[in-house]
mmCIF file of the C-alpha atoms, coordinates in Angstrom:
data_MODEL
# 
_entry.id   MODEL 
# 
loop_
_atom_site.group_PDB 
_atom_site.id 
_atom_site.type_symbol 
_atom_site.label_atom_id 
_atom_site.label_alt_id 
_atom_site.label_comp_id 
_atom_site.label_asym_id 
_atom_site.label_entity_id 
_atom_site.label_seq_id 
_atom_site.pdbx_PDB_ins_code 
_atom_site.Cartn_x 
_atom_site.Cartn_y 
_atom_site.Cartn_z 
_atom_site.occupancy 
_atom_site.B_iso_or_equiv 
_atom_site.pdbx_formal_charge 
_atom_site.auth_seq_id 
_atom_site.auth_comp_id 
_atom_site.auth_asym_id 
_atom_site.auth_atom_id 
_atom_site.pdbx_PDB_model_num 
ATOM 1   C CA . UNK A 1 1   ? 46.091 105.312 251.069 1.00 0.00 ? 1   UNK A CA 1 
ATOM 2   C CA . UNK A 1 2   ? 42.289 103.526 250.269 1.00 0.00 ? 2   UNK A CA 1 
ATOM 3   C CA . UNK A 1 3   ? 42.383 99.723  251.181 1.00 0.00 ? 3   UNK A CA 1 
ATOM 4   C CA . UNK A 1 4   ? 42.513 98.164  247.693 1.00 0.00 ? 4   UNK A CA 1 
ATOM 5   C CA . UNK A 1 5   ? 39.952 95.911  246.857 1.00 0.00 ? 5   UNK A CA 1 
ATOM 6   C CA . UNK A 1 6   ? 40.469 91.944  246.622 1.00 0.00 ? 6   UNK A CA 1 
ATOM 7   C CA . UNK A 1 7   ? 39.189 90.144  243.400 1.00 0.00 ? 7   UNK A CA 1 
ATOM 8   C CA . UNK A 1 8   ? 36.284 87.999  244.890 1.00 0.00 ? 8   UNK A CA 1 
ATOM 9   C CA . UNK A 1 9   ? 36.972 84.927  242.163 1.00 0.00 ? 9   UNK A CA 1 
ATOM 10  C CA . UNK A 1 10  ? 40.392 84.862  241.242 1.00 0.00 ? 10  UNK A CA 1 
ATOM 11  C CA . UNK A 1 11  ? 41.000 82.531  238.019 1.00 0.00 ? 11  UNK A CA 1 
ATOM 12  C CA . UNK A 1 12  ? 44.048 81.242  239.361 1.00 0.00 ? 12  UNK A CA 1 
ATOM 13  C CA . UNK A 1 13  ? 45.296 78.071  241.058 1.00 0.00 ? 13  UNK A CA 1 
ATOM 14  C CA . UNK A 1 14  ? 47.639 76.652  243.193 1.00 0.00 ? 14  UNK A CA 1 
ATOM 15  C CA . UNK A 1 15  ? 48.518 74.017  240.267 1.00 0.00 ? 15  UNK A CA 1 
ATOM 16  C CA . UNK A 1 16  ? 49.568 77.244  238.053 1.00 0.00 ? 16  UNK A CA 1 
ATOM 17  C CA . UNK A 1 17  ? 51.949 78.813  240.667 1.00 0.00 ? 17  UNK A CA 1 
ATOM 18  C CA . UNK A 1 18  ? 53.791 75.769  241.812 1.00 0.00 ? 18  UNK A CA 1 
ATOM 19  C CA . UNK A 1 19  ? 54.502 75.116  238.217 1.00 0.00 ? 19  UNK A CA 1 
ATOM 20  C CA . UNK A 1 20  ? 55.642 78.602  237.514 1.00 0.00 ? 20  UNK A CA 1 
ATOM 21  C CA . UNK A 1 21  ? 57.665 78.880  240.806 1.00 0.00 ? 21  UNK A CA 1 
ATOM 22  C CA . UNK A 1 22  ? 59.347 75.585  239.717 1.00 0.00 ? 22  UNK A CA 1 
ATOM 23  C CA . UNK A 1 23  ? 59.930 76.852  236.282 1.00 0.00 ? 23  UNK A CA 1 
ATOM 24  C CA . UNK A 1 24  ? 61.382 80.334  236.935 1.00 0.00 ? 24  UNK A CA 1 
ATOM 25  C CA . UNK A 1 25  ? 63.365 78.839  240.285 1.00 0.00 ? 25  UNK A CA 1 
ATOM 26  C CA . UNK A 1 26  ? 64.539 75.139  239.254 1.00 0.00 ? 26  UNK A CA 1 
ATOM 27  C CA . UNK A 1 27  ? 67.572 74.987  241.880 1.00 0.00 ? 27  UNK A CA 1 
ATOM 28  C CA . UNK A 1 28  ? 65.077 76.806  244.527 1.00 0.00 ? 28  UNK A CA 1 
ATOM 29  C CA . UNK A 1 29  ? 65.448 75.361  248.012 1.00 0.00 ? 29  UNK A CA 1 
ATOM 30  C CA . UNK A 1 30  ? 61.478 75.359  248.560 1.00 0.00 ? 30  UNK A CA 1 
ATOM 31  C CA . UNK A 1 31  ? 59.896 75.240  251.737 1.00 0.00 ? 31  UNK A CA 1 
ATOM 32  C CA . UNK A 1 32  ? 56.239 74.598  251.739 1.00 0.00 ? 32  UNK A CA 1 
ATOM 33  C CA . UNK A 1 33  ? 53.625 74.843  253.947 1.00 0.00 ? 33  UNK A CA 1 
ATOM 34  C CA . UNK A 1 34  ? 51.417 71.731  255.698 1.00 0.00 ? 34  UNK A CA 1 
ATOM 35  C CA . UNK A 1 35  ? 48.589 69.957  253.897 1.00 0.00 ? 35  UNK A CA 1 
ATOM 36  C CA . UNK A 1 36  ? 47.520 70.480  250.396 1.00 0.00 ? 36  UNK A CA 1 
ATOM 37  C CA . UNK A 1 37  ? 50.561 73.110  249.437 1.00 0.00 ? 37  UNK A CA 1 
ATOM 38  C CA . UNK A 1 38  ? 53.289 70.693  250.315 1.00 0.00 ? 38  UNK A CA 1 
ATOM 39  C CA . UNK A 1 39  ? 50.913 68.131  248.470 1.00 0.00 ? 39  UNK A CA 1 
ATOM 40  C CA . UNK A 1 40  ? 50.823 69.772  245.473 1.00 0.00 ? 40  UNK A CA 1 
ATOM 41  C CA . UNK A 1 41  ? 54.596 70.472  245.437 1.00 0.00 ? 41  UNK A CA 1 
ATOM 42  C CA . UNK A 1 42  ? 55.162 66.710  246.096 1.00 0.00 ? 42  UNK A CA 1 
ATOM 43  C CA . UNK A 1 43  ? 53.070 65.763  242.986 1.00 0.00 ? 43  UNK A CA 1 
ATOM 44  C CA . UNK A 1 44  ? 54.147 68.346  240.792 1.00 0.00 ? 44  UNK A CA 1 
ATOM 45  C CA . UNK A 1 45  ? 58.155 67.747  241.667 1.00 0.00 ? 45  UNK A CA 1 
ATOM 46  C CA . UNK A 1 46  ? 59.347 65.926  243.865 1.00 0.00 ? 46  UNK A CA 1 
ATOM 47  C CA . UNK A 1 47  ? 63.186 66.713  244.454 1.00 0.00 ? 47  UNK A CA 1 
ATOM 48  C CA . UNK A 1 48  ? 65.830 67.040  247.684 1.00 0.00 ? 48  UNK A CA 1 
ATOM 49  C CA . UNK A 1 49  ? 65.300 70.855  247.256 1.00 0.00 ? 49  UNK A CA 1 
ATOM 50  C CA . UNK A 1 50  ? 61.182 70.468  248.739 1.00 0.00 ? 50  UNK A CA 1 
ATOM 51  C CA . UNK A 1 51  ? 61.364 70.587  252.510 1.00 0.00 ? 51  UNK A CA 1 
ATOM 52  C CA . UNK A 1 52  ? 57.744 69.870  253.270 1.00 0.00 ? 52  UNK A CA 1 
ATOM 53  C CA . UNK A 1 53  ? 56.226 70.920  256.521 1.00 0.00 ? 53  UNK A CA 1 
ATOM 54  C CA . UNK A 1 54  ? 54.334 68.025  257.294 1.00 0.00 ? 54  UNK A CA 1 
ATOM 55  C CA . UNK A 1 55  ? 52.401 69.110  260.190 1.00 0.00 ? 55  UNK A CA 1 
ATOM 56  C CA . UNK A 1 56  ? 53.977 72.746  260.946 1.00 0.00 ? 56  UNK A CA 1 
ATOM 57  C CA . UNK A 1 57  ? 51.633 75.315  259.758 1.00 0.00 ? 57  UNK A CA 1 
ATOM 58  C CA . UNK A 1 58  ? 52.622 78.757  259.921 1.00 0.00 ? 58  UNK A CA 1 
ATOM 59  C CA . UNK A 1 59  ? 56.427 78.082  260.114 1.00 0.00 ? 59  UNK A CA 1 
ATOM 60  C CA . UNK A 1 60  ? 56.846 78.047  256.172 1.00 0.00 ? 60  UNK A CA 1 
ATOM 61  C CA . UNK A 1 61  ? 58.626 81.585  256.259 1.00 0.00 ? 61  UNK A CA 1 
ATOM 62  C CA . UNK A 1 62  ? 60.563 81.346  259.493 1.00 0.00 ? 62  UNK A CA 1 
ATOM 63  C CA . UNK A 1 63  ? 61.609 78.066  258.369 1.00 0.00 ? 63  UNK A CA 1 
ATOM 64  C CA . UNK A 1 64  ? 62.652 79.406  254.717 1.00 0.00 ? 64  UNK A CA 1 
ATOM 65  C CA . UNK A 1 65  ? 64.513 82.534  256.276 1.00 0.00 ? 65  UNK A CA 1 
ATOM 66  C CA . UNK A 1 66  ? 66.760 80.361  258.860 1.00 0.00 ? 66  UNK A CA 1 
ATOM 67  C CA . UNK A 1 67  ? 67.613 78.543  254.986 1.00 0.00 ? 67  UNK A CA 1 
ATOM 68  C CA . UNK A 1 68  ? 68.146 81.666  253.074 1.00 0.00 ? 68  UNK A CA 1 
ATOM 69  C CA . UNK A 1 69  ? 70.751 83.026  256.618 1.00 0.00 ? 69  UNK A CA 1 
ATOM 70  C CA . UNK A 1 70  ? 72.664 79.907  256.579 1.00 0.00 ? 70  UNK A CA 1 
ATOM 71  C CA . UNK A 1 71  ? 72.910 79.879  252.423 1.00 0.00 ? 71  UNK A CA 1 
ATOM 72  C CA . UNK A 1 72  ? 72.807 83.438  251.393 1.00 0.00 ? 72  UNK A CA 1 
ATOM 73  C CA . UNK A 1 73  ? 73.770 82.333  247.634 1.00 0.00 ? 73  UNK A CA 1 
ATOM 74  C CA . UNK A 1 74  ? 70.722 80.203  247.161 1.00 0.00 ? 74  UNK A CA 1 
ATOM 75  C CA . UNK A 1 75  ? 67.035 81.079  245.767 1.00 0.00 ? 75  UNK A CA 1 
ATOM 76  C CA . UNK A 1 76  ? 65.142 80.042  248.657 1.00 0.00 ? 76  UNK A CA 1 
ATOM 77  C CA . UNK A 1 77  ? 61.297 80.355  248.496 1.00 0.00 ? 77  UNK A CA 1 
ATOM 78  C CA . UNK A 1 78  ? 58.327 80.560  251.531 1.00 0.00 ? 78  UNK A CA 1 
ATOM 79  C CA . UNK A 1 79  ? 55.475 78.539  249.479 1.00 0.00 ? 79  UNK A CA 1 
ATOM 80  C CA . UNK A 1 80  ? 52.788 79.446  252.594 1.00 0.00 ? 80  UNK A CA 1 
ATOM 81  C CA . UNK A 1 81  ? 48.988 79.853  252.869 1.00 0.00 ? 81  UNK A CA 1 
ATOM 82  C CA . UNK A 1 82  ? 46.593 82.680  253.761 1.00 0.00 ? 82  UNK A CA 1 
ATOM 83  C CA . UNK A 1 83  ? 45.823 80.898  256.694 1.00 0.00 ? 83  UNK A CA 1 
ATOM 84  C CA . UNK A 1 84  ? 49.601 79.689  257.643 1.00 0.00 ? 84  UNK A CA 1 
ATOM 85  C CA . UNK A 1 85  ? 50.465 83.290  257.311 1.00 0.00 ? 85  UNK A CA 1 
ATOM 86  C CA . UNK A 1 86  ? 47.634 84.488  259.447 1.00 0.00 ? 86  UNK A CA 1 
ATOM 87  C CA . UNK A 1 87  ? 48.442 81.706  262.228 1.00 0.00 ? 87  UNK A CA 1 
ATOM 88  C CA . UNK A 1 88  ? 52.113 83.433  262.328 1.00 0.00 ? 88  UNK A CA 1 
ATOM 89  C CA . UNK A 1 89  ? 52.117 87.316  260.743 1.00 0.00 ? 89  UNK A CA 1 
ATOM 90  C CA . UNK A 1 90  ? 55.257 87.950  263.735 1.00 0.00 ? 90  UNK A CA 1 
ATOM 91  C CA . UNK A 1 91  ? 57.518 86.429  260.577 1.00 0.00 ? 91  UNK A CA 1 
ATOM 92  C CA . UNK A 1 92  ? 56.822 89.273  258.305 1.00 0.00 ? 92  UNK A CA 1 
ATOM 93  C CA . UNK A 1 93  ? 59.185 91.766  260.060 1.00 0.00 ? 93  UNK A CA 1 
ATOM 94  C CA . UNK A 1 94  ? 61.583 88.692  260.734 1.00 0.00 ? 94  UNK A CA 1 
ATOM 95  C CA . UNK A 1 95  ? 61.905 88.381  257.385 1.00 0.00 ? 95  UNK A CA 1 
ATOM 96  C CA . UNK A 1 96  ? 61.863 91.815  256.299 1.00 0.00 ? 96  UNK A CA 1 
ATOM 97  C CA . UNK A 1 97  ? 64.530 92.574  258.580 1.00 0.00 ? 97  UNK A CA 1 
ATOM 98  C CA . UNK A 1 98  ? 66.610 90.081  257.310 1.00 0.00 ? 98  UNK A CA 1 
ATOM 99  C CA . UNK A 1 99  ? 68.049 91.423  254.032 1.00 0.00 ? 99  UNK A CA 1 
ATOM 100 C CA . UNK A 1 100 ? 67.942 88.154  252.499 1.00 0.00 ? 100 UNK A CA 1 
ATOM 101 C CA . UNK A 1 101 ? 66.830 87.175  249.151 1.00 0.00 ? 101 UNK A CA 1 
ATOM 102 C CA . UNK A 1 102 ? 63.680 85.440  250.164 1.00 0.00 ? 102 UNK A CA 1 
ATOM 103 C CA . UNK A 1 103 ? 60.611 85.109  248.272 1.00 0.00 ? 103 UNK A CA 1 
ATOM 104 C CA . UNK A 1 104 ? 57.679 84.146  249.987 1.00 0.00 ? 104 UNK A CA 1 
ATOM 105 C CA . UNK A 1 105 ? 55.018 83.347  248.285 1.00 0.00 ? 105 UNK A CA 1 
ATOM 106 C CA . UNK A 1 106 ? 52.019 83.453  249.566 1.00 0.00 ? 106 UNK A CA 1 
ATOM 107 C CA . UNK A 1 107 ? 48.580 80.919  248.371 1.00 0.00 ? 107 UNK A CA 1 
ATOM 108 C CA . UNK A 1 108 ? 45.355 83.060  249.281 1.00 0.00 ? 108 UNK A CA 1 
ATOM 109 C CA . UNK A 1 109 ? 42.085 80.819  248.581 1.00 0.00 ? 109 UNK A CA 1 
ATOM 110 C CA . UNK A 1 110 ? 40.464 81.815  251.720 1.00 0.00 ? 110 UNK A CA 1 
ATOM 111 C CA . UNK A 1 111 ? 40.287 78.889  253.629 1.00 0.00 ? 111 UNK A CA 1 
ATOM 112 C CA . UNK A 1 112 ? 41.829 76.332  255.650 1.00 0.00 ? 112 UNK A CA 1 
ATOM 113 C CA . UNK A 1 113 ? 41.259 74.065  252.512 1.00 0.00 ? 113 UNK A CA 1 
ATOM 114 C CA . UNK A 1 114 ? 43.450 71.036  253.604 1.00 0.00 ? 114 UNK A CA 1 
ATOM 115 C CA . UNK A 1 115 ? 40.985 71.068  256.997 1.00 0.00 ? 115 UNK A CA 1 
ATOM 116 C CA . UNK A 1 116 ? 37.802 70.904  255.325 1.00 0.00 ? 116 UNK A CA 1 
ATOM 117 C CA . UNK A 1 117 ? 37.256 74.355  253.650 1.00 0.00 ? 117 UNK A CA 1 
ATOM 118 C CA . UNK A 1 118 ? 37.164 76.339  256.597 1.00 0.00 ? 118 UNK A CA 1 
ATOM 119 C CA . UNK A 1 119 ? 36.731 80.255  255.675 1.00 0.00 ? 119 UNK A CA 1 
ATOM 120 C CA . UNK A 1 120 ? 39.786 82.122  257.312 1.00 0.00 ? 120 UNK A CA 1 
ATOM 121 C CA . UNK A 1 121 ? 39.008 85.427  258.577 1.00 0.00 ? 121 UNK A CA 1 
ATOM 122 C CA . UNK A 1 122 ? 38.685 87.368  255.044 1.00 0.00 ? 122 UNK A CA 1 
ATOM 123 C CA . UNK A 1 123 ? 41.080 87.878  252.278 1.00 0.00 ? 123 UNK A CA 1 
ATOM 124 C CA . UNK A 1 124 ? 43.803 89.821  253.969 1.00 0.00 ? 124 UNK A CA 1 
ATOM 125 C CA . UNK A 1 125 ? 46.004 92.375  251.986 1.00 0.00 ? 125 UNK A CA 1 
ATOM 126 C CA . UNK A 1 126 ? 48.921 90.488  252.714 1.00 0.00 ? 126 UNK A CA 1 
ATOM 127 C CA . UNK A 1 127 ? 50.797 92.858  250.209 1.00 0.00 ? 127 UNK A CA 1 
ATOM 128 C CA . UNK A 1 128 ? 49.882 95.793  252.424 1.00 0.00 ? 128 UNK A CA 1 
ATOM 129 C CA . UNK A 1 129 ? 51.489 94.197  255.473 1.00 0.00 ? 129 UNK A CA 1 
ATOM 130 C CA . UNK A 1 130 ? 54.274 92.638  253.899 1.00 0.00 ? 130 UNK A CA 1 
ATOM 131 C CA . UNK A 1 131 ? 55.438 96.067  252.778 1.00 0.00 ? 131 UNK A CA 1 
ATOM 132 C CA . UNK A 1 132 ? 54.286 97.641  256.469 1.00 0.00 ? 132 UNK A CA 1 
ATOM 133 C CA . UNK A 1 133 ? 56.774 95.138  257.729 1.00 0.00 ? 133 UNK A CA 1 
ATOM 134 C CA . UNK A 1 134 ? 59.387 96.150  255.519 1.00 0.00 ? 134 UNK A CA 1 
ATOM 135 C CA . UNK A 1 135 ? 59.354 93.583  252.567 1.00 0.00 ? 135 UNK A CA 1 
ATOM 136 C CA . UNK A 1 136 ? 61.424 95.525  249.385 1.00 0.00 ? 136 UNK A CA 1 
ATOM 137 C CA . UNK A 1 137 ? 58.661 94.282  247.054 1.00 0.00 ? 137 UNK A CA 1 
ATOM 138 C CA . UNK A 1 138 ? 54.956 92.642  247.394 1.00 0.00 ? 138 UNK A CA 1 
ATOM 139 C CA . UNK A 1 139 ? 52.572 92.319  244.235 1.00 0.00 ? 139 UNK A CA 1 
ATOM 140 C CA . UNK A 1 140 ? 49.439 90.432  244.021 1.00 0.00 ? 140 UNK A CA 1 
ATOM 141 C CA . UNK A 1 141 ? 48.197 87.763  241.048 1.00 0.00 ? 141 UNK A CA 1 
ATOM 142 C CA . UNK A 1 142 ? 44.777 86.905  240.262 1.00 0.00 ? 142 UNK A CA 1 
ATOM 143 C CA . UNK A 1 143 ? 44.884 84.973  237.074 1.00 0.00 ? 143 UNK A CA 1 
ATOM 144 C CA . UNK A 1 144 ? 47.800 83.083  234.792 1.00 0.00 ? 144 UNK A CA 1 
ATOM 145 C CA . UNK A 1 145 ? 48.441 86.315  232.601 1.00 0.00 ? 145 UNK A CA 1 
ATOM 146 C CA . UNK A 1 146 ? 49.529 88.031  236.044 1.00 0.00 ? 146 UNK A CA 1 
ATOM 147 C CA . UNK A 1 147 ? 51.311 85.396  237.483 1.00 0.00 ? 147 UNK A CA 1 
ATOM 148 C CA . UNK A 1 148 ? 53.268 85.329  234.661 1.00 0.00 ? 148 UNK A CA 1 
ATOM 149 C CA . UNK A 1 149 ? 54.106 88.882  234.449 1.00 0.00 ? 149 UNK A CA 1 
ATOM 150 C CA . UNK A 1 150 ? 54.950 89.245  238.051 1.00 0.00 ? 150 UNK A CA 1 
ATOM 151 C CA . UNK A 1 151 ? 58.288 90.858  238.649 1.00 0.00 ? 151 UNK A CA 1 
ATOM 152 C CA . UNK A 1 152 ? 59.466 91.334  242.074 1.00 0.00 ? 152 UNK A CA 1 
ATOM 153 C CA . UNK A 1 153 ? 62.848 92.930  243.531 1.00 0.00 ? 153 UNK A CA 1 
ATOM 154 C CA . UNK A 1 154 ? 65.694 90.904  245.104 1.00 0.00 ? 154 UNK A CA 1 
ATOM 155 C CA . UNK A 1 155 ? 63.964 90.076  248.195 1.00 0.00 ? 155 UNK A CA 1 
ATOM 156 C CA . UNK A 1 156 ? 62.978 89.827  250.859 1.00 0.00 ? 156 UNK A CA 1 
ATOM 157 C CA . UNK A 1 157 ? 60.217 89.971  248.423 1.00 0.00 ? 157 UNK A CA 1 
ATOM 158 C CA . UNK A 1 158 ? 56.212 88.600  248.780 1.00 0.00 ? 158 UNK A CA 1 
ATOM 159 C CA . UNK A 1 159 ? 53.812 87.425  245.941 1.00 0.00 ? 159 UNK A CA 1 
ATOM 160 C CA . UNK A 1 160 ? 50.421 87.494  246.828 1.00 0.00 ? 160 UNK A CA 1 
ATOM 161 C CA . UNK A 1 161 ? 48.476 84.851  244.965 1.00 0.00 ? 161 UNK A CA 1 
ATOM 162 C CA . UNK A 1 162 ? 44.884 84.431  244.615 1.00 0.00 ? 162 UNK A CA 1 
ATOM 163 C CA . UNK A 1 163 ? 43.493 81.276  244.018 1.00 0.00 ? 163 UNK A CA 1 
ATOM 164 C CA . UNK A 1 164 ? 40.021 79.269  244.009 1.00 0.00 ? 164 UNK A CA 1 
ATOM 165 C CA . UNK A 1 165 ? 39.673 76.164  246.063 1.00 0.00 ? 165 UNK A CA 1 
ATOM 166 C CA . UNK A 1 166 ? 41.944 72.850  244.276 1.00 0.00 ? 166 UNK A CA 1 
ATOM 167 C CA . UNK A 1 167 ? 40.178 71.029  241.481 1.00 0.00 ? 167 UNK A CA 1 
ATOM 168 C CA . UNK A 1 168 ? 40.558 67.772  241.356 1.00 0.00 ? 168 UNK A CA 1 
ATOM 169 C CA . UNK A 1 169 ? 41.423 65.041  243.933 1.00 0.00 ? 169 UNK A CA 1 
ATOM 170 C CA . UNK A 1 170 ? 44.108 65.564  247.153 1.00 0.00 ? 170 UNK A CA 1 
ATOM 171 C CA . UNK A 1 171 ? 46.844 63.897  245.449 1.00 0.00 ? 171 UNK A CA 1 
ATOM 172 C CA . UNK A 1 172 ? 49.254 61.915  246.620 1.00 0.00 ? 172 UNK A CA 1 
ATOM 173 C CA . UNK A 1 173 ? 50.632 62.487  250.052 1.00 0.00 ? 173 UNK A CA 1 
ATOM 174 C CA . UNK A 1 174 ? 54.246 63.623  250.985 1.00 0.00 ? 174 UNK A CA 1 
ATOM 175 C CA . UNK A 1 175 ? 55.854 59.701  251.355 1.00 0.00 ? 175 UNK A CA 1 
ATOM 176 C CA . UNK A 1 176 ? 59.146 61.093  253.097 1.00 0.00 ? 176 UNK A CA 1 
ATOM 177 C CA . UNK A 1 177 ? 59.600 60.552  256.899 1.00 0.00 ? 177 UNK A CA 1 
ATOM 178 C CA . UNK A 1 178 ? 59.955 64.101  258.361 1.00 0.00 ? 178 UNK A CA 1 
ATOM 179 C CA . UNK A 1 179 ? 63.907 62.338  258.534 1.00 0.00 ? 179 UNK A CA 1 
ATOM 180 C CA . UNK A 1 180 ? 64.226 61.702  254.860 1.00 0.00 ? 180 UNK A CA 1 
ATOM 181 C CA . UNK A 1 181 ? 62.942 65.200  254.342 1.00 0.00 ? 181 UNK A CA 1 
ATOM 182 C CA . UNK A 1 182 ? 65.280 66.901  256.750 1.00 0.00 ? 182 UNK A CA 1 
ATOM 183 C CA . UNK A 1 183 ? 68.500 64.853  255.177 1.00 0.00 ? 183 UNK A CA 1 
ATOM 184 C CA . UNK A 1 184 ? 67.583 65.400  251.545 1.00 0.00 ? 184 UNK A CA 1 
ATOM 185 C CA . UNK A 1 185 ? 67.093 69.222  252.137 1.00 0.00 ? 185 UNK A CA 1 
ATOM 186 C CA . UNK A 1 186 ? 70.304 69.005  253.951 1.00 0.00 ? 186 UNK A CA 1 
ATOM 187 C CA . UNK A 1 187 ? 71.922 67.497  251.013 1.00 0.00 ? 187 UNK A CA 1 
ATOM 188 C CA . UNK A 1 188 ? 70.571 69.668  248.710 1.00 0.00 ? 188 UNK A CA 1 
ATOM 189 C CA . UNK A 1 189 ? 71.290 73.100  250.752 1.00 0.00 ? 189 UNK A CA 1 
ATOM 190 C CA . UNK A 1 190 ? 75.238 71.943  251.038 1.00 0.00 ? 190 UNK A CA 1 
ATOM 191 C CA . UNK A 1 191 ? 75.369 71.071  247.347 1.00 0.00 ? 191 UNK A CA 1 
ATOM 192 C CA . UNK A 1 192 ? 76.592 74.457  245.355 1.00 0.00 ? 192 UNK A CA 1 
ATOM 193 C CA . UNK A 1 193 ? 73.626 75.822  243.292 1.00 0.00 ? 193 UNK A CA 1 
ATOM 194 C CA . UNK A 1 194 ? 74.258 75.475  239.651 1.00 0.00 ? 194 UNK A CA 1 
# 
């Protein structure tokens, strides 16, 4: 099968999907990755069900997957990076392996944005490997009208999304203690999902 081609400027942004993955997945335990992801979950909603990774990158979907074992009922959710992912691509077979109903998401601007805009090593075909691994679903979004459309199988299932660099300023950072975090999530994951 011919490597498919990436878009080179995707229209959409990490804004966009951390709205829609809030929207579609309301009582989603959500565990995001370091720096500006966790940032821009923080800003957008705030709630006991984030569990921000406050200086763990690539341990978004190893993190999520221990979550979705321990609470097989619950919507849990991977929000990683490109360059998370590509710091720790040993938790795509983990996770595949699993059975569980994970959905990891993964943001693909093609850089270590939250670092100073460093290029990571290309834009990787992470829906390619996620299904090499075993994943029962992977799609890739470029743009709003995709993202919306995107329909994936009961996981362990990956969305690929393609996004430009942030616009606008950092936002506000996480003001949780890695403590408050852990024992809100904690809450939250032994409270029965609505």
């Amino acid at each position: 099968m011919p490597a498919q081609s990436l878009p080179i400027a995707p229209t959409l942004t990490l804004a966009e999907v951390v709205t829609e993955l809030i929207e579609r997945h309301p009582d989603a335990i959500t565990v995001s990755t370091c720096g500006f992801t966790s940032r821009e979950l923080f800003n957008a909603a705030d709630r006991p069900e984030n569990f921000y990774l406050v200086g763990s990158m690539g341990m978004a979907a190893p993190i999520a997957l221990g979550v979705a074992l321990a609470r097989p009922g619950r919507t849990v959710i991977a929000l990683d990076g490109d360059g998370s992912l590509l710091m720790n691509l040993s938790a795509l077979p983990l996770v595949a392996a699993s059975g569980t109903q994970l959905l990891h998401v993964v943001i693909d601007n093609g850089m270590h944005e939250s670092t100073g805009g460093q290029a990571t090593v290309q834009r990787s075909d992470f829906v390619a490997l996620a299904l090499a691994a075993g994943y029962r679903g992977a799609l890739r979004v470029a743009d709003t009208t995709e993202l919306r459309a995107a329909r994936l199988p009961k996981g362990p299932a990956l969305l690929h999304a393609l996004t430009g660099p942030r616009t606008g300023g950092p936002g506000r950072r996480v003001t949780h203690s890695p403590q408050e975090i852990v024992q809100r999530v904690n809450t939250a994951v032994n409270r029965p999902a609505a």
